[in-house]
Backbone and ligand atoms as CSV (ligand in chain L), in Angstrom:
chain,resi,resn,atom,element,x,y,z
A,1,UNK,N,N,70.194,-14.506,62.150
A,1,UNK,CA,C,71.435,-13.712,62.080
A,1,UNK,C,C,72.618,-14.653,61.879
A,2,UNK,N,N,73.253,-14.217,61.125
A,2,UNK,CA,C,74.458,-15.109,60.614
A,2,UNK,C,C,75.781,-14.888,61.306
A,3,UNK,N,N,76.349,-15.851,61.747
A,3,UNK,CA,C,77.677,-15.506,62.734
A,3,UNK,C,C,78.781,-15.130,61.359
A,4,UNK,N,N,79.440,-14.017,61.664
A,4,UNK,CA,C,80.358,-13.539,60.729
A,4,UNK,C,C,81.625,-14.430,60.774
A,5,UNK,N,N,81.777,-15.032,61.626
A,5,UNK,CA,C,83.363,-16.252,62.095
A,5,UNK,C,C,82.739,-17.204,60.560
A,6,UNK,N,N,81.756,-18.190,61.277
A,6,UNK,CA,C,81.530,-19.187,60.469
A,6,UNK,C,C,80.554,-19.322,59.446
A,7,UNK,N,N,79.759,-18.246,59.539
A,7,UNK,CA,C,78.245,-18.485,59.076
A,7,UNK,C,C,77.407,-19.241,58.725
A,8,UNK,N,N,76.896,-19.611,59.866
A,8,UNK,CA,C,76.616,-20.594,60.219
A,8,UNK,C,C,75.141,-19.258,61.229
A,9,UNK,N,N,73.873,-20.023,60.791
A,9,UNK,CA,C,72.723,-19.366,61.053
A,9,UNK,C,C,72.060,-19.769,62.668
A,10,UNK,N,N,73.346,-19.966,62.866
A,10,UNK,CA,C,72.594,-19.950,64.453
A,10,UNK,C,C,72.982,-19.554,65.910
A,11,UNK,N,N,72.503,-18.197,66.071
A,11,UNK,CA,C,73.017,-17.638,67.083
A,11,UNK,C,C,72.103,-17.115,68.047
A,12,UNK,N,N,72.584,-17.115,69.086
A,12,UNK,CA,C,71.758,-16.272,70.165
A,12,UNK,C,C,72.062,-15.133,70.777
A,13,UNK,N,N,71.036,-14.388,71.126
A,13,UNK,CA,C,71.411,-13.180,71.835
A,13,UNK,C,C,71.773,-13.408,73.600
A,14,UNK,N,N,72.894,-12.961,73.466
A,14,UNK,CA,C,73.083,-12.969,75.031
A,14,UNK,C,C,73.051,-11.773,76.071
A,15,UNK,N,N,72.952,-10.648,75.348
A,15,UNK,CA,C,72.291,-9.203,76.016
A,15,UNK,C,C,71.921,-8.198,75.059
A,16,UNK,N,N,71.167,-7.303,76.088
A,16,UNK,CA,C,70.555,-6.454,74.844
A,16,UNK,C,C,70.469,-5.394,75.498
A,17,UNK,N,N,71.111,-4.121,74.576
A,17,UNK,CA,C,70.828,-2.811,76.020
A,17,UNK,C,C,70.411,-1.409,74.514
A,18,UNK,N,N,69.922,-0.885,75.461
A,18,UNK,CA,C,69.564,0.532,74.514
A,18,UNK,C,C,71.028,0.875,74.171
A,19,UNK,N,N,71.295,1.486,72.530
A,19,UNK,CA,C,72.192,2.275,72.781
A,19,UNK,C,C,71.780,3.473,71.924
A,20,UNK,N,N,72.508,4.127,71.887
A,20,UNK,CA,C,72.403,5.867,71.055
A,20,UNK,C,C,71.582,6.362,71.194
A,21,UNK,N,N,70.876,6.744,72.550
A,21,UNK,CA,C,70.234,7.029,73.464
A,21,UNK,C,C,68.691,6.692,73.125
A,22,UNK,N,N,68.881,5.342,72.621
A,22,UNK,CA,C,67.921,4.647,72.737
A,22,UNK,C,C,67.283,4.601,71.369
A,23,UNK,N,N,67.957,5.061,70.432
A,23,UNK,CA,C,67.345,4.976,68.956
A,23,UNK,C,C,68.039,4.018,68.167
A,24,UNK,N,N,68.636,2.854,68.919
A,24,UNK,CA,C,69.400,1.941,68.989
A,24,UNK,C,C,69.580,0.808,69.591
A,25,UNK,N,N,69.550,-0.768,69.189
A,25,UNK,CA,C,69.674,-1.420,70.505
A,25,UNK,C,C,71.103,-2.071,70.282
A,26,UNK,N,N,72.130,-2.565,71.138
A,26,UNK,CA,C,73.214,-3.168,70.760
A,26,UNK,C,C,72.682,-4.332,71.482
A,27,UNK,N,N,73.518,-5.447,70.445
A,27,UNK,CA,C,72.898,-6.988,71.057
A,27,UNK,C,C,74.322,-7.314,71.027
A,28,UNK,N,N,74.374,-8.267,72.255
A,28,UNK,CA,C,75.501,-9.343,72.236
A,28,UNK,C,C,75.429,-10.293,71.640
A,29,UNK,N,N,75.739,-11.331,70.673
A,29,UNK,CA,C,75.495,-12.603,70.334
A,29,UNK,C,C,76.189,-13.495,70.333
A,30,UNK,N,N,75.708,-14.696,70.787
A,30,UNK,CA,C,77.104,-15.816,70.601
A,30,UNK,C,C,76.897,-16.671,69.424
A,31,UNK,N,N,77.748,-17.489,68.767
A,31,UNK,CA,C,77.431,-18.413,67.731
A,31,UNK,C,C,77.156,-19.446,68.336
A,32,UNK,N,N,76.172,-20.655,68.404
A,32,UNK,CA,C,76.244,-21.366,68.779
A,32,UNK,C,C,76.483,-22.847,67.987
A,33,UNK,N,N,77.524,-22.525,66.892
A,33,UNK,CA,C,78.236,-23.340,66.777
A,33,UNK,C,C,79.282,-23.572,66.822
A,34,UNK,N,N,80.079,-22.422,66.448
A,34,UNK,CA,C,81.942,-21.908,66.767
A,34,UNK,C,C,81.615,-21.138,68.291
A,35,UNK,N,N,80.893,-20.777,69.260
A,35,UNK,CA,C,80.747,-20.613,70.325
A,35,UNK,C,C,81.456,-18.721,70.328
A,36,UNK,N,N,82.116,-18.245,69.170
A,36,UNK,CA,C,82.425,-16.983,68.715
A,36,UNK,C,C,81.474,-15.785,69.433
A,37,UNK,N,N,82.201,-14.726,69.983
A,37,UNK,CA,C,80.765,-13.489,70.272
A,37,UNK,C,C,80.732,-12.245,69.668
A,38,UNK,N,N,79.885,-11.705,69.016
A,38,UNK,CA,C,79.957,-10.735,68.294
A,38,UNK,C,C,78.572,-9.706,68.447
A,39,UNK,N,N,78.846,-8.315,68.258
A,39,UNK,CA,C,77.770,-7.167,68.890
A,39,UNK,C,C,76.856,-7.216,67.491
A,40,UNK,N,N,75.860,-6.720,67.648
A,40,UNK,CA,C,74.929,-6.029,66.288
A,40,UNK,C,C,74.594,-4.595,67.417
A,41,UNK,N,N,74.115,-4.015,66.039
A,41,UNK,CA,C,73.558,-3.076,65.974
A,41,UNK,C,C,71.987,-2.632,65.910
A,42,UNK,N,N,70.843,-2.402,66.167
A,42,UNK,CA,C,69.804,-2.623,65.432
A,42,UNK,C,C,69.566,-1.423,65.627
A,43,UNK,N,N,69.060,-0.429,64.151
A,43,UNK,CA,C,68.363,0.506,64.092
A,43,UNK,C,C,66.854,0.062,64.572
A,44,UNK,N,N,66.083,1.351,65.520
A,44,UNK,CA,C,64.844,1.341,65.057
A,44,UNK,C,C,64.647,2.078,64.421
A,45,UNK,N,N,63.417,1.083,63.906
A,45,UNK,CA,C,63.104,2.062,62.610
A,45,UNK,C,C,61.969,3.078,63.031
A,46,UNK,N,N,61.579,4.721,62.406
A,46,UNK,CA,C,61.080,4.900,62.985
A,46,UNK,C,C,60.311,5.763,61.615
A,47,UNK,N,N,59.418,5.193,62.122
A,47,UNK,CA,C,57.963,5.160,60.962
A,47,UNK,C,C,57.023,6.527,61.117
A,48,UNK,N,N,57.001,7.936,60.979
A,48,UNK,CA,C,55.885,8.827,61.702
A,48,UNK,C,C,54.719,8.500,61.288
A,49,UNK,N,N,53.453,8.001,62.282
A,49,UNK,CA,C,52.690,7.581,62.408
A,49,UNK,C,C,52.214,9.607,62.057
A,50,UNK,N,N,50.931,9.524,61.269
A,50,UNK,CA,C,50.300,10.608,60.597
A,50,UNK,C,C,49.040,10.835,61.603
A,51,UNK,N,N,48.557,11.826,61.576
A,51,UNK,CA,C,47.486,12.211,62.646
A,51,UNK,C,C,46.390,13.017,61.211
A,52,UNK,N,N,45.172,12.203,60.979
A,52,UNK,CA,C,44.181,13.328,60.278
A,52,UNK,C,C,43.026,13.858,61.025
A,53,UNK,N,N,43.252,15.209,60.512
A,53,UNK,CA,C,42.408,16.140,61.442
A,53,UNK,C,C,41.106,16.101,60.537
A,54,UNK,N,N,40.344,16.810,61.294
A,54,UNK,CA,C,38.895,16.780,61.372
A,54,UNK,C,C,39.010,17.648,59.410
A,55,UNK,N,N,39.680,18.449,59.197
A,55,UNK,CA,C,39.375,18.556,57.997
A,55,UNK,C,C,40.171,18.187,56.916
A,56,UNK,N,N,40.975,17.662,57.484
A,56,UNK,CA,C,41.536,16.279,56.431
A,56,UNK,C,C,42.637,16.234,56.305
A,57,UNK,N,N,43.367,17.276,56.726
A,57,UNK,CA,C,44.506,17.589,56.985
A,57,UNK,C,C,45.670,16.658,57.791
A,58,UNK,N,N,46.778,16.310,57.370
A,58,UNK,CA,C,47.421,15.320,58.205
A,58,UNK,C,C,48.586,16.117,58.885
A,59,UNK,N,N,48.999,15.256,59.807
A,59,UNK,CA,C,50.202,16.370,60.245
A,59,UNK,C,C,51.423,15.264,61.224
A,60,UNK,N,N,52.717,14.836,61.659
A,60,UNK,CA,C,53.137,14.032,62.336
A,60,UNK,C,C,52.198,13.963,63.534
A,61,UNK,N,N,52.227,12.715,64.245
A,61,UNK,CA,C,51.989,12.316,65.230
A,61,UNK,C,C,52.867,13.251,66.459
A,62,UNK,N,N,52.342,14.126,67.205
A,62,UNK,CA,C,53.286,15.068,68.229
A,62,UNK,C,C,52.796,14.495,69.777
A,63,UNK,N,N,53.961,13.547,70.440
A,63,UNK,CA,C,52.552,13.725,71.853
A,63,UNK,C,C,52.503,14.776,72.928
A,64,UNK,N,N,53.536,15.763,72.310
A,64,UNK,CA,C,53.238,17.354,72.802
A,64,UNK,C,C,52.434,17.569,73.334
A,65,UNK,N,N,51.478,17.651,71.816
A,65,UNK,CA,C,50.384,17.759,71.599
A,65,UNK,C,C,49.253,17.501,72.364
A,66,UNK,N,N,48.763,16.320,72.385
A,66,UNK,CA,C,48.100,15.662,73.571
A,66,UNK,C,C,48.488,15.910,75.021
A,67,UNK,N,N,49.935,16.071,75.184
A,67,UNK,CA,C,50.342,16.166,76.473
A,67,UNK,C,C,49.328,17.679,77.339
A,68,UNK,N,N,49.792,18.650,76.014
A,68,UNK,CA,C,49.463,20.329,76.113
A,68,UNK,C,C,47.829,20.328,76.368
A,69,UNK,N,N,47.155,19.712,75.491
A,69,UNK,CA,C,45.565,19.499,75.777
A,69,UNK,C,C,45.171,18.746,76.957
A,70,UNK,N,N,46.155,17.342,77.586
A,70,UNK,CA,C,45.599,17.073,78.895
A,70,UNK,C,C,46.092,17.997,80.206
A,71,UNK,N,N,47.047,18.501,79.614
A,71,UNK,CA,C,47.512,19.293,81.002
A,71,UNK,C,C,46.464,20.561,81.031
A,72,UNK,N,N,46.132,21.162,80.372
A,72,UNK,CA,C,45.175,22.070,79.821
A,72,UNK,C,C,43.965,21.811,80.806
A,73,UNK,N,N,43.026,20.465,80.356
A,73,UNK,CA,C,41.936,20.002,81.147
A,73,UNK,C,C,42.211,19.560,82.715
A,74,UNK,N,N,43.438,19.916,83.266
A,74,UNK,CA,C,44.041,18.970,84.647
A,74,UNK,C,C,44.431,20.030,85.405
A,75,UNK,N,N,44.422,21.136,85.087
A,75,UNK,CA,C,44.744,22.531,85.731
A,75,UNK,C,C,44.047,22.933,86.963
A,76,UNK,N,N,45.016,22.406,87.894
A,76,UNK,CA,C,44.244,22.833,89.525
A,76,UNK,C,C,43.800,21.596,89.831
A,77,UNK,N,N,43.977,20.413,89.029
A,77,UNK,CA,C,43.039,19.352,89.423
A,77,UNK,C,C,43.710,18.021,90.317
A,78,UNK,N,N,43.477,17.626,91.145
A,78,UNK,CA,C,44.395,16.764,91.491
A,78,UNK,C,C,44.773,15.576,90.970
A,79,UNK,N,N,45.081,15.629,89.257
A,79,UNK,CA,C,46.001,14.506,88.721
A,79,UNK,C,C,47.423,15.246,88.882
A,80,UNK,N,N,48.215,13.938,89.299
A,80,UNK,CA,C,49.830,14.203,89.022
A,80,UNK,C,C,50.179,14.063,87.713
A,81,UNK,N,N,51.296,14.698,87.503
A,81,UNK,CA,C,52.353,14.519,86.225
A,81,UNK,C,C,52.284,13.522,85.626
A,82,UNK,N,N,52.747,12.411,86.682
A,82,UNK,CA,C,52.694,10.739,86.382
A,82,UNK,C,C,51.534,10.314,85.845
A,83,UNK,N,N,50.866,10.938,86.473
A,83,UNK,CA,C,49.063,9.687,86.350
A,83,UNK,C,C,48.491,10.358,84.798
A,84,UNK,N,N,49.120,11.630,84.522
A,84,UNK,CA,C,49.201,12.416,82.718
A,84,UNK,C,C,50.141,11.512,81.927
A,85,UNK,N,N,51.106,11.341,82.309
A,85,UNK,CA,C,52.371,10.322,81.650
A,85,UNK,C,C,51.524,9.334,81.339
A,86,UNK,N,N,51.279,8.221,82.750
A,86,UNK,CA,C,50.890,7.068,82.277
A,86,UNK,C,C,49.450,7.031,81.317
A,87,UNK,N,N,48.834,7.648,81.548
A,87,UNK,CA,C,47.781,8.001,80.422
A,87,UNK,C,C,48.004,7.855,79.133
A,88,UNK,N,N,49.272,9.467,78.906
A,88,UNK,CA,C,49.317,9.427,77.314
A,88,UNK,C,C,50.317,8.314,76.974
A,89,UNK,N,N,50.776,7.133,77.903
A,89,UNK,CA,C,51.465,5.882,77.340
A,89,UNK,C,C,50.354,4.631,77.053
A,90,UNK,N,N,49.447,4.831,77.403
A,90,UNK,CA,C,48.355,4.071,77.151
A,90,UNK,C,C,47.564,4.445,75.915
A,91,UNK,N,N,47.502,5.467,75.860
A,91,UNK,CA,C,46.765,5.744,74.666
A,91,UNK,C,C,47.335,5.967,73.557
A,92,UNK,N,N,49.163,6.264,73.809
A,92,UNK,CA,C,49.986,5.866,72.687
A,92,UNK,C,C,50.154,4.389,72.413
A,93,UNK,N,N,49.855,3.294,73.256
A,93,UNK,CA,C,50.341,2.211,72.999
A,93,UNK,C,C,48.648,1.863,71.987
A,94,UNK,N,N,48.128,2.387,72.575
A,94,UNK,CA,C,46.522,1.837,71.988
A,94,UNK,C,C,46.659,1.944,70.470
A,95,UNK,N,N,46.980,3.315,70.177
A,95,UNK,CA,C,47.478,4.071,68.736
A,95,UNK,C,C,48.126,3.092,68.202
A,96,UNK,N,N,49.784,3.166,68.537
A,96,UNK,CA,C,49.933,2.541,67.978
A,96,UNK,C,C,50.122,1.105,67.217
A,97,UNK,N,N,49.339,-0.052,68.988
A,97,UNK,CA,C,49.308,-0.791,68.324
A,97,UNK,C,C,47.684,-1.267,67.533
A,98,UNK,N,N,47.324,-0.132,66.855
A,98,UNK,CA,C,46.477,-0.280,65.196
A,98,UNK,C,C,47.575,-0.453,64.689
A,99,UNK,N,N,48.567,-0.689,64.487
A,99,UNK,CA,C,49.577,-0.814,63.448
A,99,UNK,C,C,49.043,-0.204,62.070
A,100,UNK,N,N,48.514,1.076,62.029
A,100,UNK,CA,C,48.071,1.903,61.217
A,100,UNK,C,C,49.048,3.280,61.234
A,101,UNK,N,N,49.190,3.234,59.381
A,101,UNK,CA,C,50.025,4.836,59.554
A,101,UNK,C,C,49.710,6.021,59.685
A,102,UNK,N,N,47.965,5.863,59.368
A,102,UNK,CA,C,47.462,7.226,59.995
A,102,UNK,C,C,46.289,6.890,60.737
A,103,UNK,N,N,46.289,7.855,61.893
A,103,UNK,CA,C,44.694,7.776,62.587
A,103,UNK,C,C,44.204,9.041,62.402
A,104,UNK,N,N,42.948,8.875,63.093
A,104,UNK,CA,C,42.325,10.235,62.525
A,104,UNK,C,C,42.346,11.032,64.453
A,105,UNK,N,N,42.174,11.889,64.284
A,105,UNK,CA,C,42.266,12.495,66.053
A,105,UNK,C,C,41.144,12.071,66.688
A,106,UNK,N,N,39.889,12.394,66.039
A,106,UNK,CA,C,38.842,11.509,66.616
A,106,UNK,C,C,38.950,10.046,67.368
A,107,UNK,N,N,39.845,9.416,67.131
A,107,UNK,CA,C,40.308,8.173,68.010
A,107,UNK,C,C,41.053,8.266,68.913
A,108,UNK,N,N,42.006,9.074,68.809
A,108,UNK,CA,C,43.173,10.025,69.666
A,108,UNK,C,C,42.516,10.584,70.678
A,109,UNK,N,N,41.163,11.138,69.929
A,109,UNK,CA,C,40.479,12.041,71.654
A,109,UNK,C,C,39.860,11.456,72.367
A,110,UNK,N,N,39.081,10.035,71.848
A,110,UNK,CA,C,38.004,9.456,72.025
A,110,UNK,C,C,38.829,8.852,73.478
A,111,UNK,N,N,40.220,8.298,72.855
A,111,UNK,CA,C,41.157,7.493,74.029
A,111,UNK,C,C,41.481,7.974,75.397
A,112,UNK,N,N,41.782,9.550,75.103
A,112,UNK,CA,C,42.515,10.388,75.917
A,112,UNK,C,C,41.071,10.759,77.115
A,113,UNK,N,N,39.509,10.576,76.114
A,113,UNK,CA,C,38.401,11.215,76.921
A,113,UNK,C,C,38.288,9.945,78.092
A,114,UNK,N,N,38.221,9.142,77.485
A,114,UNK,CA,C,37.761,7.571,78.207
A,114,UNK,C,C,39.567,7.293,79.515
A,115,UNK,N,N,40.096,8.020,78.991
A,115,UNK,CA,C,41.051,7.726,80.307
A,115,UNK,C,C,41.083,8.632,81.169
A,116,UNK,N,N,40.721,9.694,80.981
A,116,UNK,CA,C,40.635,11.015,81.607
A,116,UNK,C,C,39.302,11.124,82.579
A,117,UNK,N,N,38.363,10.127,82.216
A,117,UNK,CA,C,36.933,10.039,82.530
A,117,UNK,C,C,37.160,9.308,83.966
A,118,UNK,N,N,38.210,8.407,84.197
A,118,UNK,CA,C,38.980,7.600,85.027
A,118,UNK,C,C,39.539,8.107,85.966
A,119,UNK,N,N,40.219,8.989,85.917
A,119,UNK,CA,C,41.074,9.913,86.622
A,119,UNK,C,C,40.037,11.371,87.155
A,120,UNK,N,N,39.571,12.094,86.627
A,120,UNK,CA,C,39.073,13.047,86.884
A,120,UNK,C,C,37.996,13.877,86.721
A,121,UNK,N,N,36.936,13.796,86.676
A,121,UNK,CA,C,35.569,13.954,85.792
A,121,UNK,C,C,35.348,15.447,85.303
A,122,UNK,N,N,36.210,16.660,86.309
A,122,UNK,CA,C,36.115,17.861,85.670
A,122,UNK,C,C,37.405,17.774,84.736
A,123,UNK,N,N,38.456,17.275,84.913
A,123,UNK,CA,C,39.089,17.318,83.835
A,123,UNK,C,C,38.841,16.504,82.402
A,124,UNK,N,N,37.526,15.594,82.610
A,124,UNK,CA,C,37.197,15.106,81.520
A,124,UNK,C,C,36.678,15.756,80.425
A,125,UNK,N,N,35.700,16.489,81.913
A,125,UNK,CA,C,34.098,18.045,80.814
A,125,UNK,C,C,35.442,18.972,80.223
A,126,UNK,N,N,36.359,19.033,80.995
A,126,UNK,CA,C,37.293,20.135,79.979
A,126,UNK,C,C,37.497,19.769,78.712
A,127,UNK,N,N,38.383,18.361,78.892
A,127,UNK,CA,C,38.673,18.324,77.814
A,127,UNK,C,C,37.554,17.896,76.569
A,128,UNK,N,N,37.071,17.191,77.098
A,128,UNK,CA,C,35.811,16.920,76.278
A,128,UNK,C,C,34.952,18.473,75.309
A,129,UNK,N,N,35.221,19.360,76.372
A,129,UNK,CA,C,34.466,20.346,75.750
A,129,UNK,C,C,35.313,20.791,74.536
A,130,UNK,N,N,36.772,21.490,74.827
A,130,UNK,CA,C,37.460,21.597,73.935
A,130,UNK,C,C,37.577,20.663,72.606
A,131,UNK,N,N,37.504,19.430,73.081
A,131,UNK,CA,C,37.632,18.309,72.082
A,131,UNK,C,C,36.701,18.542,70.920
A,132,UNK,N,N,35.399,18.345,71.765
A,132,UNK,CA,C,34.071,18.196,70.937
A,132,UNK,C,C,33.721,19.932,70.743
A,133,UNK,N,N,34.398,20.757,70.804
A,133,UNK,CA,C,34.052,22.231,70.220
A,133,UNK,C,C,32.868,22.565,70.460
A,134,UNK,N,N,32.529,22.107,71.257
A,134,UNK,CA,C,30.529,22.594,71.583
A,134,UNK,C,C,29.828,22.206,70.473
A,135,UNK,N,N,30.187,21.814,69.667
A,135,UNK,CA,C,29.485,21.466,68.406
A,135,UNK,C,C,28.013,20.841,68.736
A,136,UNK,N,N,28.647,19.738,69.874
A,136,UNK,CA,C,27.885,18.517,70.243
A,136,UNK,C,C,27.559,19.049,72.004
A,137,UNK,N,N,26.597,20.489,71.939
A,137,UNK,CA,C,26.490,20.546,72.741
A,137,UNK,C,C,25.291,20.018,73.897
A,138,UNK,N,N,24.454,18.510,73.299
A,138,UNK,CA,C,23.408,18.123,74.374
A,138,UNK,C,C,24.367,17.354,74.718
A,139,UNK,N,N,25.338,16.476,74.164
A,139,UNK,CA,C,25.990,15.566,74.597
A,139,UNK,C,C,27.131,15.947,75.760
A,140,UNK,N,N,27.466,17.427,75.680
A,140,UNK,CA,C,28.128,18.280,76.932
A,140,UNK,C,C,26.945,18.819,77.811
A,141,UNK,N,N,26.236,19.094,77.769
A,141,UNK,CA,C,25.159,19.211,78.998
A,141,UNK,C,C,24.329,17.907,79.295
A,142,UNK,N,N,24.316,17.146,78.484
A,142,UNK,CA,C,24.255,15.784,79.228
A,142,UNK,C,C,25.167,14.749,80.134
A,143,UNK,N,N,26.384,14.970,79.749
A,143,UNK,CA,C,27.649,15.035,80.569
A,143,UNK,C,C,27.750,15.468,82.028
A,144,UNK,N,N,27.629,16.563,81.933
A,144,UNK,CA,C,27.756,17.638,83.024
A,144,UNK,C,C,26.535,17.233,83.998
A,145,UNK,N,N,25.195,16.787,83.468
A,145,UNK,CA,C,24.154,16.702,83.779
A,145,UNK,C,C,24.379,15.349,84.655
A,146,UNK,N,N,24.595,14.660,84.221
A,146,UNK,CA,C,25.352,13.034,84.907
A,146,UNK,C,C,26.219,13.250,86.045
A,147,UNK,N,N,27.118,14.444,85.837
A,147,UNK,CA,C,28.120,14.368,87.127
A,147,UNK,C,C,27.318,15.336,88.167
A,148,UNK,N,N,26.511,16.166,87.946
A,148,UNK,CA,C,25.291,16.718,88.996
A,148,UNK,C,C,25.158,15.818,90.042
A,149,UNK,N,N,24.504,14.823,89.370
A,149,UNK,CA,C,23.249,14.132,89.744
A,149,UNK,C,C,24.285,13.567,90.479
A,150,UNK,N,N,25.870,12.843,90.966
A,150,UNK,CA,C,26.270,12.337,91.478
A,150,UNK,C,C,26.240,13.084,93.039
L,1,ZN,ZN,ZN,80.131,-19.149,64.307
């Protein structure tokens, strides 16, 4: 970043705070050669990461979405709000760092099943069932069959 006084390419940041409610960061900078201080601006940029569905269909990335399907499988169950939050921040961070612009949901569910499996085992068979549509139904009575036996 170039100091606008002298320009002269060498400056540092001396704070950094969210601004424009966070779709924004403002930086402080000093020059560290004319010792000058001056703000930036930085847009993020914001890229919609694409979601393809099972029939090929793409659609934005919503974590609504996911939110609505784990709360769905968690109904009556004793996960908190939080322990749903920190979930779908894990499995958003997983997403997105593929640094990929589209995933397919199949990875999306696969994430959400394997954290959910962690937290709650009937809220897993839920969602799992919904997920996997009965399609794959030895692999849901083999499931179910596993948490029996516990
Ligand atoms: Zn300068």
């Amino acid at each position: 970043m170039k100091c606008p006084y002298c320009n002269e390419d060498n400056t540092k940041v001396i704070d950094s705070r969210p601004a424009e409610e966070n779709s924004a960061i403002r930086r402080r900078r000093q020059c560290e050669s004319c010792g000058k201080r001056f703000t930036t601006y930085e847009k993020l940029e914001t890229m919609p990461l694409m979601v393809v569905k099972k029939d090929g269909t793409r659609e934005v990335y919503d974590r609504a979405k996911i939110e609505a399907g784990i709360l769905r499988s968690c109904h009556k169950r004793p996960v908190s709000p939080q322990q749903i939050d920190a979930l779908i921040d894990e499995v958003e961070s997983s997403v997105f760092n593929l640094e990929e612009k589209e995933v397919a949901t199949s990875v999306i569910g696969e994430l959400v099943m394997a954290g959910l499996k962690e937290l709650d085992e009937v809220a897993y068979v839920r969602f799992a069932s919904v997920y996997r549509e009965f399609k794959d139904v030895n692999t849901f009575i083999d499931e179910i069959g596993k948490l029996l036996k516990k």
